[in-house]
C-alpha positions, 0 to 999 in steps of 0.5 A: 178239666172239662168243668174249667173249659166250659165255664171259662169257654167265653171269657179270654183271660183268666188268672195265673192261678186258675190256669195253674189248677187246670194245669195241676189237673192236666198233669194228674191225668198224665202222671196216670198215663205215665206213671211218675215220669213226668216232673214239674217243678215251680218257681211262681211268684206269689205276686203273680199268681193274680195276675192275667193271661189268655186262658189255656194259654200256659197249659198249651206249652205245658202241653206241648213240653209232655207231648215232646217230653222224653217221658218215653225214652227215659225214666223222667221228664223233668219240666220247670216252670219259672214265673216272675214279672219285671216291668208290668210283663209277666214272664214265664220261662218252661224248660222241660227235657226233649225227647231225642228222637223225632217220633213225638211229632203233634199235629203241628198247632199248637205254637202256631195258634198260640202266636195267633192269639198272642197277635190278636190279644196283644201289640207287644210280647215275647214267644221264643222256642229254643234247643238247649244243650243237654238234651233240654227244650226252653220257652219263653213267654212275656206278656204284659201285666196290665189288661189296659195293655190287651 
């Protein structure tokens, strides 16, 4: 993982599957941390897998869905991860289960610097946070495709 920072630290973009490879890696050390109660699922599309997003952009989210997860009061976080793209914008919808209590508070920068970057990088895309029924948490992001568009 540090390896990835540091060779990617001055390029802003890099493919959905680089970032998913820094992702699988996040997540194995978490697995460690957590034993098996973290589960990611994926739905990608294969033709979306070169496409370009900010770098870490995805793996924030990620992030952000453990570091909320209900990996602590639970026997499992269940996270799915869907990516398709429709109209030169890439779409990505994470659902992860919500921990239930308010204990899992981060530092609150995350969302925040995401947004930031998404004003700087782009003039229109898409960052939504909501609440589901079920105990469940969804994001969603859509950015577009083209770097003519960055």
């Amino acid at each position: 993982m540090f390896r990835g920072v540091l060779e990617n630290q001055n390029q802003q973009l890099t493919s959905l599957k680089n970032e998913m490879d820094f992702i699988d890696s996040y997540l194995a050390i978490q697995k460690l941390r957590f034993e098996n109660k973290i589960s990611l699922q994926l739905d990608i599309a294969e033709n979306c897998m070169e496409a370009e997003l900010p770098f870490m952009l995805l793996h924030t989210l990620v992030e952000n869905a453990v570091q909320h997860g209900s990996q602590l009061e639970s026997d499992e976080n269940i996270m799915l991860l869907k990516v398709s793209s429709v109209d030169n914008r890439l779409n990505i919808n994470l659902l992860n289960k919500a921990s239930k209590s308010d204990d899992h508070k981060g530092f609150g920068i995350g969302v925040s610097n995401t947004r930031d970057r998404l004003e700087k990088l782009y003039k229109v895309y898409r960052l939504d946070l909501c609440a589901k029924r079920g105990g469940f948490f969804e994001t969603t992001l859509a950015i577009p495709i083209s770097v003519a568009n960055v």
